[in-house]
MARFI-820633 format. One record per residue: residue number from 1; x, y, z of N, C-alpha, C in turn; residue in one letter. Coordinates in pm, 1 decimal, m for minus. Each point is the difference from the previous one (the first is absolute). Example, Ala and Ser with C-alpha at 12.3 -4.5 7.8 and 13.67 -1.06 7.14 Angstrom:
BEGIN
<1,<1319.0,m569.0,780.0>,<m89.0,119.0,0.0>,<90.0,120.0,0.0>,'A'> <2,<m35.0,105.0,m72.0>,<82.0,119.0,6.0>,<m77.0,109.0,73.0>,'S'> 
//
This chain:
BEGIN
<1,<3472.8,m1672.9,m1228.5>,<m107.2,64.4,74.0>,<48.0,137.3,44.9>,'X'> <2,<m81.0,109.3,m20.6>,<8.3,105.7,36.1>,<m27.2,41.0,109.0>,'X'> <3,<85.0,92.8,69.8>,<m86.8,59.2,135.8>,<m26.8,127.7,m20.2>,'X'> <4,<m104.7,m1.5,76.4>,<m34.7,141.0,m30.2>,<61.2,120.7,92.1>,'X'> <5,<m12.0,97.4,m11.9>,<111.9,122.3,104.9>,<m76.6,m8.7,98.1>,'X'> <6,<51.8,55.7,113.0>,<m42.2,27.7,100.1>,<m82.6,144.5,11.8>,'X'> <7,<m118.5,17.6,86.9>,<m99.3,104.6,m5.0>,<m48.9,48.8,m117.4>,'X'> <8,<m28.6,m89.6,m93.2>,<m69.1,53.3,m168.9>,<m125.7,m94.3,61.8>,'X'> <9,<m80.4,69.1,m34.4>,<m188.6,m58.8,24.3>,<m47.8,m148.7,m91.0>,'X'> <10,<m3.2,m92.1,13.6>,<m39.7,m112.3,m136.5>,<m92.4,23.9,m70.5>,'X'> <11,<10.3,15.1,m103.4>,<m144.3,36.4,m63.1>,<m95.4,m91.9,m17.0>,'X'> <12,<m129.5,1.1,12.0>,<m101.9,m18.4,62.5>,<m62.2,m72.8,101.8>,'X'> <13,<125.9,30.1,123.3>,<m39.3,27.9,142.0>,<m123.8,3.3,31.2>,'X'> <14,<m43.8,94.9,m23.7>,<m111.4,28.5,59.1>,<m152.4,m36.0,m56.4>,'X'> <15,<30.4,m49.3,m108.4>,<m88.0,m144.3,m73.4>,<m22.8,m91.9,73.8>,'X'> <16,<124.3,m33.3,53.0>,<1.9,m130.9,120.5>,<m38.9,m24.9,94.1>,'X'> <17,<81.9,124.1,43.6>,<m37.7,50.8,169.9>,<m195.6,m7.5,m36.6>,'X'> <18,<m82.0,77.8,m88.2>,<m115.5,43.1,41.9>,<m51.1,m148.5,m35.1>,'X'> <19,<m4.6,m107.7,m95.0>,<m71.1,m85.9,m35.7>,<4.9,m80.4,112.6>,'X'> <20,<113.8,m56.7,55.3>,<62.8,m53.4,164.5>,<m125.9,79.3,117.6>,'X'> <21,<4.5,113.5,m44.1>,<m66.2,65.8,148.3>,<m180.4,m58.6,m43.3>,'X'> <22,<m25.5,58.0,m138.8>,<m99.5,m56.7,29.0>,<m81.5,m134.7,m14.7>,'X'> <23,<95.0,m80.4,m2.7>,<m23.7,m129.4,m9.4>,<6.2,m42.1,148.2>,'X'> <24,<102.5,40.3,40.1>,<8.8,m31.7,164.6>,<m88.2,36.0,58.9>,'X'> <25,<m82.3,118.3,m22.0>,<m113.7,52.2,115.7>,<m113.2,m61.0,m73.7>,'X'> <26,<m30.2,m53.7,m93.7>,<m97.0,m97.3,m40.6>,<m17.5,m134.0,55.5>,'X'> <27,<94.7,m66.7,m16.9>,<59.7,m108.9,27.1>,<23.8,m38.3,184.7>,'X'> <28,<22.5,129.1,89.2>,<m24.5,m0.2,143.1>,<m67.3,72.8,67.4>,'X'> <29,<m26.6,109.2,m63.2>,<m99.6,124.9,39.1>,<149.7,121.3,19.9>,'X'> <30,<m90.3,138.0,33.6>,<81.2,108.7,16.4>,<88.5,28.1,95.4>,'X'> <31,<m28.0,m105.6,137.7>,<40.9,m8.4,131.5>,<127.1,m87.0,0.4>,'X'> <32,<2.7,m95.0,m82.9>,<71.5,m104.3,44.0>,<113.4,m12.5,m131.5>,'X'> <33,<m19.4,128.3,m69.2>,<69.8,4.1,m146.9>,<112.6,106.6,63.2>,'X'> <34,<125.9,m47.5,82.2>,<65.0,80.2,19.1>,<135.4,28.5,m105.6>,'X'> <35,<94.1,133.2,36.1>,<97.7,1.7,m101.6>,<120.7,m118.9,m24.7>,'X'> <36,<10.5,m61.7,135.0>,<54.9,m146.4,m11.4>,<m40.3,m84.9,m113.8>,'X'> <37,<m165.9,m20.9,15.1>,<m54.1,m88.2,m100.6>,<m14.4,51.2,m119.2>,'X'> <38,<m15.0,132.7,m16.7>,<m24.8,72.2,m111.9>,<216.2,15.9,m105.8>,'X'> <39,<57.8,m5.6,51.7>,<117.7,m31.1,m35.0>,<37.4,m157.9,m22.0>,'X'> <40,<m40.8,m89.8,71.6>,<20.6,m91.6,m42.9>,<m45.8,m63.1,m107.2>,'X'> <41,<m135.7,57.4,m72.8>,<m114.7,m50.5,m73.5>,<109.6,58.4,m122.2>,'X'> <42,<43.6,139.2,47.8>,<72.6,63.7,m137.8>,<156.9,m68.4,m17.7>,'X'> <43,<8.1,m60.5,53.8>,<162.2,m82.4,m11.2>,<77.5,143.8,53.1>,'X'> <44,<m16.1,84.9,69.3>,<101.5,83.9,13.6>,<15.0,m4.1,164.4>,'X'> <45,<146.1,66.3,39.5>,<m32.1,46.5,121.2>,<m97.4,145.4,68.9>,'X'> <46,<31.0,m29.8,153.9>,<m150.4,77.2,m12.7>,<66.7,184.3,48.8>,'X'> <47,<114.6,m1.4,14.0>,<87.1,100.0,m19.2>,<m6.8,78.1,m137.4>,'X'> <48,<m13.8,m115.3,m104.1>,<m58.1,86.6,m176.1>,<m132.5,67.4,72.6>,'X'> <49,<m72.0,m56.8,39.6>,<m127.4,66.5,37.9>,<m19.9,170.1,84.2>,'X'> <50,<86.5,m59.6,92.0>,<26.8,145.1,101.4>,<47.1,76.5,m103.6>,'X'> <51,<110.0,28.4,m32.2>,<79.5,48.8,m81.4>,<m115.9,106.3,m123.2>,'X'> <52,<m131.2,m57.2,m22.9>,<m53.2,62.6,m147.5>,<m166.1,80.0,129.2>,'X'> <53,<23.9,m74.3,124.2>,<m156.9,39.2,35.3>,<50.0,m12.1,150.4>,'X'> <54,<m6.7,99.2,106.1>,<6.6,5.6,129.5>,<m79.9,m78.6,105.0>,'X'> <55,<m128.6,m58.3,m116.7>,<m66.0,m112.4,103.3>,<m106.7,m73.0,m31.2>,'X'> <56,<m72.7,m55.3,0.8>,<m97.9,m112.4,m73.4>,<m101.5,97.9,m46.7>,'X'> <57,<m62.6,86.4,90.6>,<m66.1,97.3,m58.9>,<48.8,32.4,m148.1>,'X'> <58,<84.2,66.1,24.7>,<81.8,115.3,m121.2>,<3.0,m97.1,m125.1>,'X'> <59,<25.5,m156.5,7.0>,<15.6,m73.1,m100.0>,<m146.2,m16.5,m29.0>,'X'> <60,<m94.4,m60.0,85.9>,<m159.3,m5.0,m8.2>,<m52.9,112.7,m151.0>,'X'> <61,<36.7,113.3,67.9>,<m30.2,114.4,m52.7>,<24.8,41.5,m122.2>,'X'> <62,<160.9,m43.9,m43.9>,<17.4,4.5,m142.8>,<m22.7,m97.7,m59.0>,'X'> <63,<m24.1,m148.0,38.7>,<m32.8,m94.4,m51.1>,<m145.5,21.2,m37.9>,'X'> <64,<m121.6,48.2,74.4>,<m117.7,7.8,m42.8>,<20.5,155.8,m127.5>,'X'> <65,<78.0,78.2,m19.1>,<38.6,105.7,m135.6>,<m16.4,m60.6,m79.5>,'X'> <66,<104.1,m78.7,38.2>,<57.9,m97.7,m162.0>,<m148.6,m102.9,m60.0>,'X'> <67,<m38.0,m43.5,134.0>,<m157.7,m107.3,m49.6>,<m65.5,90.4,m88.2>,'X'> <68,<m43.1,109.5,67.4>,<m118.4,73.8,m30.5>,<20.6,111.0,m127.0>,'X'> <69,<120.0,13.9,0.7>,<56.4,130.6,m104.0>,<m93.9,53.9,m25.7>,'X'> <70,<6.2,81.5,m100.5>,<m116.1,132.4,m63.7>,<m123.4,m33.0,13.4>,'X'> <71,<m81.4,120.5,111.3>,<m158.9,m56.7,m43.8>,<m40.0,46.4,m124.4>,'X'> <72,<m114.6,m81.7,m102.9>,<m8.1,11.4,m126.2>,<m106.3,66.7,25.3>,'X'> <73,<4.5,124.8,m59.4>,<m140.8,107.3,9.2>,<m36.3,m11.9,m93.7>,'X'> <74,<m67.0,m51.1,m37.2>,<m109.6,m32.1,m145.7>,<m89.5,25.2,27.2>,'X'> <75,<m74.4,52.2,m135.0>,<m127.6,21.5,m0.3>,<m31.3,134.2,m46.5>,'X'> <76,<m154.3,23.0,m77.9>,<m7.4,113.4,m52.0>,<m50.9,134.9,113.6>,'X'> <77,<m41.2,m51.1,107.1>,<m67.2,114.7,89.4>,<90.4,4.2,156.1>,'X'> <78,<m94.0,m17.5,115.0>,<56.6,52.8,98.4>,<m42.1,m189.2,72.5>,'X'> <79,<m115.3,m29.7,m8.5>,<m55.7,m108.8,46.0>,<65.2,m105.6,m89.9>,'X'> <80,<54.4,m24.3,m122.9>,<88.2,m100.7,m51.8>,<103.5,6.1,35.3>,'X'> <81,<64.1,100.3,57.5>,<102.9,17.1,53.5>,<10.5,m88.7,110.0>,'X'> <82,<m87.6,54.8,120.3>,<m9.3,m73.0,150.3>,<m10.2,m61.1,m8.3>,'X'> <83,<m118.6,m120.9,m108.2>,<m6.5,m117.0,m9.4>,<100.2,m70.8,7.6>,'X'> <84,<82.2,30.5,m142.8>,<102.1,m102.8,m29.5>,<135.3,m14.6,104.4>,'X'> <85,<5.3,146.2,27.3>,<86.5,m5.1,193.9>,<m43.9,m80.3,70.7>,'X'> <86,<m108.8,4.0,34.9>,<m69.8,m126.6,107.8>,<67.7,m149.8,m46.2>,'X'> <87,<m69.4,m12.9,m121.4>,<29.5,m126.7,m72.6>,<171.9,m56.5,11.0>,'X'> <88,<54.5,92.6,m19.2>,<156.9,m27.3,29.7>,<48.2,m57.2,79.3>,'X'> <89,<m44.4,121.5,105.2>,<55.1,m48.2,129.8>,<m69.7,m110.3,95.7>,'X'> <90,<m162.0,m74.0,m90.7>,<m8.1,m113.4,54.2>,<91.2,m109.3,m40.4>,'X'> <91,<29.3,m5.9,m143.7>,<39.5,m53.5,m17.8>,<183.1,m38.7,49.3>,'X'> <92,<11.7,124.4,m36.0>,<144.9,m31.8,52.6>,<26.0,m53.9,190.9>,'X'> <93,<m94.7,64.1,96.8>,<7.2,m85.9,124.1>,<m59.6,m152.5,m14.8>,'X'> <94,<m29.5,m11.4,m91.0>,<m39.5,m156.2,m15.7>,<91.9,m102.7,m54.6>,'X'> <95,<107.0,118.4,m50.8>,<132.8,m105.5,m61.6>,<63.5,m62.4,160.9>,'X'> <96,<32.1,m119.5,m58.1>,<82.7,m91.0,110.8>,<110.9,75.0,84.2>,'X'> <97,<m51.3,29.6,141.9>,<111.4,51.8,82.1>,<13.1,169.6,16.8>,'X'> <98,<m103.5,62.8,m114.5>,<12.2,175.5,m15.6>,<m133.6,m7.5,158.8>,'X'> <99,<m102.8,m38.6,m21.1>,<m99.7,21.7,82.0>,<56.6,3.2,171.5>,'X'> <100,<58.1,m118.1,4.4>,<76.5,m28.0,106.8>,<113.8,115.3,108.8>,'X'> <101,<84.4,m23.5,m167.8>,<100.0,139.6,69.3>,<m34.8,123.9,8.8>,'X'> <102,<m92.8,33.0,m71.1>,<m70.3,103.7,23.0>,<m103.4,52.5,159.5>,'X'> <103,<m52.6,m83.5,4.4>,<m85.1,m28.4,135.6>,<108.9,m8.5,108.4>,'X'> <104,<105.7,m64.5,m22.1>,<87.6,9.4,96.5>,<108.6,89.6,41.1>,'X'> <105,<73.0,56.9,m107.8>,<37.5,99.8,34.7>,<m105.6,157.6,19.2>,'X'> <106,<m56.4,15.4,m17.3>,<m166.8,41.4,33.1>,<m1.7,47.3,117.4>,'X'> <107,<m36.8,m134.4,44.4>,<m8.5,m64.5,186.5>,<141.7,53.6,75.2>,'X'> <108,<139.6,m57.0,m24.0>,<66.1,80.7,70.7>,<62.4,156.6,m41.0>,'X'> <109,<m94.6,73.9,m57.9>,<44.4,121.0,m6.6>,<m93.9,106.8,68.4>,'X'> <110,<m98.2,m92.9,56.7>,<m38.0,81.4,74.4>,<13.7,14.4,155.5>,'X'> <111,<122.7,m73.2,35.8>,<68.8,m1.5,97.2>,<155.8,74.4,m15.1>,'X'> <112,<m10.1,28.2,m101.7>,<176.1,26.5,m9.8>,<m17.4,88.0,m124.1>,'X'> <113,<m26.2,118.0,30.9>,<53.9,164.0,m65.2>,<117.4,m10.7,m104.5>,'X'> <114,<112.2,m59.6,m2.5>,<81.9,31.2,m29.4>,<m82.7,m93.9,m193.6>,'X'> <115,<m1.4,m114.8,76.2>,<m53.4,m70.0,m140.9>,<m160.8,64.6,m32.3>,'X'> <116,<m64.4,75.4,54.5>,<m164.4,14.3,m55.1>,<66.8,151.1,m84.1>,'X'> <117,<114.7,57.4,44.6>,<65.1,88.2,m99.5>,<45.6,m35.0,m126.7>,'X'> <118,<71.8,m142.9,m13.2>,<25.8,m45.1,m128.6>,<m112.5,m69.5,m63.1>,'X'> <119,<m111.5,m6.9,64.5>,<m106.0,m53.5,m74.5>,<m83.2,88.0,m5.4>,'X'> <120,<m25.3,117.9,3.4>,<m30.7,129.4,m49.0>,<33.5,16.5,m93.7>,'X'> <121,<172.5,52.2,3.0>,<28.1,86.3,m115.4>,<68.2,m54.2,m103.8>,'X'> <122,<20.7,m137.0,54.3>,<40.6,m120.6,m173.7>,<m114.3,m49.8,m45.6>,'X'> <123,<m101.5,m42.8,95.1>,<m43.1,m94.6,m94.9>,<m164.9,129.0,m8.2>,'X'> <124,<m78.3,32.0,135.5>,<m120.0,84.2,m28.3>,<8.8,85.2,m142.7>,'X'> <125,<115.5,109.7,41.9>,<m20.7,126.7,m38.3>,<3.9,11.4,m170.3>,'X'> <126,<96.5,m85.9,m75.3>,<m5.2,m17.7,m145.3>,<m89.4,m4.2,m33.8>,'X'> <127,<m130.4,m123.0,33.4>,<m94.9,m27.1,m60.8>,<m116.8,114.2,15.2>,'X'> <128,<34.1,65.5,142.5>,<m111.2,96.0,54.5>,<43.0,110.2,m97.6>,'X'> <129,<123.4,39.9,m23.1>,<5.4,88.4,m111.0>,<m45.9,m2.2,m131.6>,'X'> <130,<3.2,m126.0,m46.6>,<m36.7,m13.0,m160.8>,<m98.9,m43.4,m8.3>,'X'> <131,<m81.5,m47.6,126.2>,<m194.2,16.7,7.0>,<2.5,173.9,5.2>,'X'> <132,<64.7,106.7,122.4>,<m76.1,83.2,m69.4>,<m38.5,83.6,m72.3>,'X'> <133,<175.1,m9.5,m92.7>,<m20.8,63.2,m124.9>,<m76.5,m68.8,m119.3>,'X'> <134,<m67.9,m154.6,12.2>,<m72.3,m42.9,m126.4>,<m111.0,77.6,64.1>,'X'> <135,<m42.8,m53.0,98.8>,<m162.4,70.3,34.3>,<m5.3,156.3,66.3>,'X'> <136,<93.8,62.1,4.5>,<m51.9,120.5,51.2>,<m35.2,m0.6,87.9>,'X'> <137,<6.4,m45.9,156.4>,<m40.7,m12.3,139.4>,<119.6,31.9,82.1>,'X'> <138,<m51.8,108.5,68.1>,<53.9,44.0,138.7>,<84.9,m89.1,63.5>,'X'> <139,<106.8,m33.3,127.3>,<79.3,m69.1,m10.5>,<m92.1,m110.3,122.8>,'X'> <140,<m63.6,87.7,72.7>,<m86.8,m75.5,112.9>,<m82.0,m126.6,m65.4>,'X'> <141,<m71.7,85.2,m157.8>,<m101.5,m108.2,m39.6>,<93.6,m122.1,m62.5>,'X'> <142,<111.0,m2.0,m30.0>,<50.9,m158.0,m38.4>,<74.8,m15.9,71.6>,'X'> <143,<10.1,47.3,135.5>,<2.3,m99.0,86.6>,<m91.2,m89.2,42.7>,'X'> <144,<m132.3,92.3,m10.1>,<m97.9,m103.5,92.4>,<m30.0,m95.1,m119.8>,'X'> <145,<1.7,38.8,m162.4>,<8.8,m108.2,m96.2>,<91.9,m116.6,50.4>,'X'> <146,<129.5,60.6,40.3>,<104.2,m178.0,m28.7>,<m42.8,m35.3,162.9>,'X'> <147,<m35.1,41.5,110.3>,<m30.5,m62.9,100.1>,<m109.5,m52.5,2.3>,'X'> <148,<m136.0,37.2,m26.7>,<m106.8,m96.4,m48.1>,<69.6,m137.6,m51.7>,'X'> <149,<24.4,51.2,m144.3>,<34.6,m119.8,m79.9>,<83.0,m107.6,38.6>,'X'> <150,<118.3,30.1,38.0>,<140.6,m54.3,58.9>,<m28.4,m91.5,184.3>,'X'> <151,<m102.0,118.3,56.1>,<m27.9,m48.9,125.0>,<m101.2,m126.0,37.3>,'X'> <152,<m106.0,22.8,m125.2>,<m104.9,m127.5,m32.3>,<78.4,m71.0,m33.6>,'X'> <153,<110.6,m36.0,m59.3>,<5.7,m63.6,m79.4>,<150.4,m136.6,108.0>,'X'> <154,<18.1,94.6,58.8>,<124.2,m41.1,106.2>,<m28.2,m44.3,98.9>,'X'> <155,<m151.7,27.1,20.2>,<m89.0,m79.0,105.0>,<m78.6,m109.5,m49.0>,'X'> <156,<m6.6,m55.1,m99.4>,<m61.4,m75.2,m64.6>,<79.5,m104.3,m28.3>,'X'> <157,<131.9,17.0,2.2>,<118.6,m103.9,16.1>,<m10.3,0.1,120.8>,'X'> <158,<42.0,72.1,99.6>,<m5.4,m66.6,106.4>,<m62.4,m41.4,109.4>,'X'> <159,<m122.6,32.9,m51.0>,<m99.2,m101.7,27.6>,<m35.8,m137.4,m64.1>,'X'> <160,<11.1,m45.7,m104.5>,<m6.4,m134.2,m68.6>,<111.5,m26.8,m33.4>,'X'> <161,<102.1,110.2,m60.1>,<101.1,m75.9,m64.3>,<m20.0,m40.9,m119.5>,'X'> <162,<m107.2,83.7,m66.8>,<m21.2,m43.6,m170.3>,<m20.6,145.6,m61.6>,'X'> <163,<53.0,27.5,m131.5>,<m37.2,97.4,m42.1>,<m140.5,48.2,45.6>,'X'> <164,<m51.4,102.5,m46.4>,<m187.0,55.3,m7.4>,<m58.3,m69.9,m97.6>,'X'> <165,<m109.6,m55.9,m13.7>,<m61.9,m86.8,m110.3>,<m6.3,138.7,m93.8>,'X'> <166,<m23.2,m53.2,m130.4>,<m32.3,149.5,m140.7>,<m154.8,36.1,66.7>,'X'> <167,<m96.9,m85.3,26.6>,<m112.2,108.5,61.9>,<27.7,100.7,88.6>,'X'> <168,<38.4,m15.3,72.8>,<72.4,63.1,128.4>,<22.6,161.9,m70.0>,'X'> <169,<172.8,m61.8,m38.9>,<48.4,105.5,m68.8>,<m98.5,66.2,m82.0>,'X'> <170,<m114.4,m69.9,m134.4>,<m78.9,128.4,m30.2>,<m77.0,57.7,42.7>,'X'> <171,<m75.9,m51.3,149.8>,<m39.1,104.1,92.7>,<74.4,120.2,50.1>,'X'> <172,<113.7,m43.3,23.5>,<84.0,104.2,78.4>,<35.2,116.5,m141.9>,'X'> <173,<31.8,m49.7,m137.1>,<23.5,111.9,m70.9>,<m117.6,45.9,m2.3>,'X'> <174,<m94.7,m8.8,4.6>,<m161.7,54.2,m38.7>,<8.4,143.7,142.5>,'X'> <175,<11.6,m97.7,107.8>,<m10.8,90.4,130.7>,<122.9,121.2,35.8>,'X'> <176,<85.8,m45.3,m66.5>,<122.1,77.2,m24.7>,<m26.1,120.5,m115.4>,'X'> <177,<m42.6,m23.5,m127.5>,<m57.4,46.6,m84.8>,<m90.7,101.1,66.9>,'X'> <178,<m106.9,m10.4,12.9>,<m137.3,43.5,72.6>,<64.5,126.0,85.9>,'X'> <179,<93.9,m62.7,43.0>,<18.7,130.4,118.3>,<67.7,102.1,m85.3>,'X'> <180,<121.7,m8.6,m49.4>,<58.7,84.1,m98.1>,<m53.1,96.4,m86.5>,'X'> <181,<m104.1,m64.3,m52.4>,<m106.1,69.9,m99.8>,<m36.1,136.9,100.2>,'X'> <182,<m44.0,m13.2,96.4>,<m56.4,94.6,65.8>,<141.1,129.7,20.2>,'X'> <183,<m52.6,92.4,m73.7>,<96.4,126.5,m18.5>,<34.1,48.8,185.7>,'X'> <184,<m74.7,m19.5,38.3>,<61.3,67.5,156.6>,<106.0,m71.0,57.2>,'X'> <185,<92.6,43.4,38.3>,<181.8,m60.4,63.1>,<m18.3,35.3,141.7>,'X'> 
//
């Protein structure tokens, strides 16, 4: 049996670490999914944890990257575009445990600056960038795109605790749609 050196990273760590995290905040909710439990789920200690992320947030945060990776801008116009963004990102908060940690680290960042900074500029600002170079919108208008979308949609978990039914959602792209169309910003 081999050991491995001391301070070399294991490779795919952070496979672990994120499937652990979000299984754990599925499995207990976002509150009660701490880095204790979230290390134990990963067989590691929770010192590996500190060590890659300064705090449940910071792990929250790259763990929902890794869920969500590239939004897929498809589509031939400006409105297939938004659509299929919408569509994504229902879907992906509907995967087991993304909706959750999402809503929850969410919730405490708007008490604590230090993390509504890393959830700005890791996880907002990528996607807000590469919405607005597909569509050509000012930086204000996709914001109020991913906050509409993101904010319905984060209230709709936590209020039931179930994804948005697909009617739902194709109201909201229609009403989302609708507004966009209109050339005035």
């Amino acid at each position: 049996m081999t050991s491995r050196p001391p301070g070399r990273p294991r490779t795919g760590l952070n496979d672990v670490v994120f499937a652990a995290t979000l299984s754990t905040v599925h499995e207990l909710g976002y509150a009660r999914a701490t880095v204790d439990r979230i290390a134990a789920a990963a067989g590691i200690a929770k010192t590996t944890i500190y060590r890659r992320w300064p705090s449940k947030g910071a792990l929250i945060v790259d763990c929902l990257l890794d869920a969500f990776g590239p939004v897929p801008l498809e589509g031939a116009g400006r409105a297939e575009l938004m659509s299929s963004a919408i569509h994504w990102i229902v879907a992906k908060i509907g995967e087991p445990g993304v909706g959750d940690a999402f809503a929850g680290v969410f919730s405490d960042a708007v008490s604590d600056p230090a993390l509504r900074e890393i959830l700005s500029t890791r996880l907002q600002d990528p996607y807000r960038i590469a919405l607005q170079e597909a569509l050509g919108e000012p930086e204000a208008r996709v914001l109020f795109f991913i906050d509409v979308v993101v904010g319905t949609l984060l209230h709709r978990m936590g209020m039931t605790g179930e994804p948005m039914a697909a009617a739902d959602v194709t109201a909201l792209t229609g009403m989302v749609l609708s507004h966009f169309a209109d050339d005035t910003a």
